[in-house]
C-alpha positions as CSV (number, residue, x, y, z in Angstrom):
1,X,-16.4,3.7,-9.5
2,X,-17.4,0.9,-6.9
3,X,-15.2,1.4,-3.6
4,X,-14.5,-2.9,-3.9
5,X,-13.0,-1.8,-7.8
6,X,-11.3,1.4,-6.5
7,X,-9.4,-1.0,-3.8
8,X,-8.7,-3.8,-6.2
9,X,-7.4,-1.8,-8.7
10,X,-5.0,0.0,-5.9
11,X,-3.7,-3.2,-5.0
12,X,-3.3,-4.5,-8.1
13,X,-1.4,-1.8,-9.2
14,X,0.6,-1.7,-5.9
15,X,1.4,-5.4,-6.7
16,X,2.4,-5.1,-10.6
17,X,4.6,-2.1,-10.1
18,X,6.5,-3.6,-6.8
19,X,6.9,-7.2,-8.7
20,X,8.3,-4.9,-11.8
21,X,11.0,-3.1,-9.2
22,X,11.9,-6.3,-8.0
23,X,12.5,-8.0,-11.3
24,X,15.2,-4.7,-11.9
25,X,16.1,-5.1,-8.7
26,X,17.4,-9.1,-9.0
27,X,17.9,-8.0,-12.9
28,X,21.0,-5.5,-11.0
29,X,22.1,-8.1,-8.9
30,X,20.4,-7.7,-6.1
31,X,19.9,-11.2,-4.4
32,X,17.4,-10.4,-1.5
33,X,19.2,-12.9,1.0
34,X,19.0,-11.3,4.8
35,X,19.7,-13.3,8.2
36,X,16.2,-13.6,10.0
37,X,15.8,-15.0,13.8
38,X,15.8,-18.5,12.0
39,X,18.5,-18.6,9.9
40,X,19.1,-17.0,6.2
41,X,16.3,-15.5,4.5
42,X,15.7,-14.5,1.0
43,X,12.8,-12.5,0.0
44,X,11.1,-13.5,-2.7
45,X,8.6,-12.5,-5.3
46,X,5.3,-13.8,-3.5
47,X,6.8,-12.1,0.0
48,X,7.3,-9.0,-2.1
49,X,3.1,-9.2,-3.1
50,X,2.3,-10.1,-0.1
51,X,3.9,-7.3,2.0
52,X,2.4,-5.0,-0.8
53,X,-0.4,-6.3,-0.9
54,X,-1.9,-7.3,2.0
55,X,-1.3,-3.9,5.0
56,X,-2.7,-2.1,1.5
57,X,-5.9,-4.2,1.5
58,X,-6.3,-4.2,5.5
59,X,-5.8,-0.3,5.2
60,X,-8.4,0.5,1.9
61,X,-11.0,-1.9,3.3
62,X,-11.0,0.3,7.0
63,X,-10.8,3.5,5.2
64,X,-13.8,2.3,3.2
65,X,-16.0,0.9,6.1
66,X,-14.9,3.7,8.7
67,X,-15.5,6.6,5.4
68,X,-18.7,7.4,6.3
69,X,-18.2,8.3,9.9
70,X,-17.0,11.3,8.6
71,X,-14.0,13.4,6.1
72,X,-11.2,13.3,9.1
73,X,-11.5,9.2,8.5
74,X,-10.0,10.1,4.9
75,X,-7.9,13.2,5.9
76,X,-6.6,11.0,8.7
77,X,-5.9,7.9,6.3
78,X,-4.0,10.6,3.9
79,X,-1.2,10.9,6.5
80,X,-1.3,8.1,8.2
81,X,-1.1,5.5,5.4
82,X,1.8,6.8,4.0
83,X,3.4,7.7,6.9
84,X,3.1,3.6,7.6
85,X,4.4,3.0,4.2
86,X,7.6,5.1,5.0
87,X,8.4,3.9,8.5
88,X,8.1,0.4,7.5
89,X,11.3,0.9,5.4
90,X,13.1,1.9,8.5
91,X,11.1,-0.8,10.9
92,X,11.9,-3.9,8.3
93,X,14.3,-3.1,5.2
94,X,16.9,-1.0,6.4
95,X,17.7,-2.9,9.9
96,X,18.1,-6.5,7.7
97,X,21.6,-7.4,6.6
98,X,20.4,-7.3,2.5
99,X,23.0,-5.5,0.3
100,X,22.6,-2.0,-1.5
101,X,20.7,-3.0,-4.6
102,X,18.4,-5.1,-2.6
103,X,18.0,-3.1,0.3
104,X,17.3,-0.1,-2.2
105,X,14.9,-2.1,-4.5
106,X,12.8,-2.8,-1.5
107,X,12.5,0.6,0.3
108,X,11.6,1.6,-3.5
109,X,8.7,-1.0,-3.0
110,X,7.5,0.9,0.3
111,X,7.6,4.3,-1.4
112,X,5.4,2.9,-4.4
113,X,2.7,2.8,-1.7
114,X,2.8,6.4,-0.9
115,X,0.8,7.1,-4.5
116,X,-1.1,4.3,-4.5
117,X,-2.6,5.0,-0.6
118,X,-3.2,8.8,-1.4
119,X,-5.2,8.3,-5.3
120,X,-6.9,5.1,-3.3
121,X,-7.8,7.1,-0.7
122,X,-8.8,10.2,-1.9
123,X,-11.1,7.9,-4.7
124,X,-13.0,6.1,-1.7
125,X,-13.4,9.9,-0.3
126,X,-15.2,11.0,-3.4
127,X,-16.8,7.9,-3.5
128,X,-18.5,8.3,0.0
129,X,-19.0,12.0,-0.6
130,X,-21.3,11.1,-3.6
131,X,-23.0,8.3,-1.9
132,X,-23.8,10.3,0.8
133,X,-25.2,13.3,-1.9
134,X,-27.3,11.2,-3.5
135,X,-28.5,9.7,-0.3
136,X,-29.5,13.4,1.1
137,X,-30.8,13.8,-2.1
138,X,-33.0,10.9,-2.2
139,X,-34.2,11.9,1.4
140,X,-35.2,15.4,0.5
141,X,-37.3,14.5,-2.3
């Protein structure tokens, strides 16, 4: 599989599960309203995508360039990216003033990356570890 499919179908997946937990979330009467530095907040379905969506992307795309330099890239990207999924719960959801149901939903959202990060990842490493075969294959012949 391509390494631009293997990351749009991480994301995608990242994005359609996390808008499903939110939908239960509001669906249980969660109502996403938090006080920012400005004034109330509520997060909202397109915030929910985005945060899913777009440190995922940032993080595949690296992995993918950097993959090549060598296997601690992946190894390193295995612990690391969900490592950054987790702390983030603790670094954004649970410090806001959202109630349970909410505040649950969303740290749900950050754990649905953990999965998504560690089959992504470990695709792109197979991915690089077969381009780079076929490449020392190609030169050997």
């Amino acid at each position: 599989m391509p390494k631009t499919l293997i990351i749009a179908a991480a994301v995608g997946t990242a994005a359609l599960v996390n808008l499903i937990l939110y939908g239960v979330g509001r669906a249980a009467g969660g109502t996403f309203r938090f006080t920012s530095s400005s004034g109330p907040a509520v997060v909202d379905g397109v915030t929910v995508v985005a945060f899913s969506v777009a440190p995922l992307l940032v993080g595949l795309v690296a992995v993918a360039l950097l993959a090549r330099l060598g296997g601690w890239v992946i190894r390193t990207a295995l612990v690391v990216g969900p490592l950054l999924a987790i702390a983030t719960i603790a670094l954004m959801t649970l410090p806001a003033d959202l109630d349970a149901t909410s505040t649950v939903t969303l740290a749900l959202c950050h754990l649905v990356l953990v999965p998504v990060i560690i089959v992504a990842v470990r695709a792109l490493g197979r991915r690089t570890d077969a381009i780079r075969q076929s490449t020392v294959a190609a030169g050997a012949g």
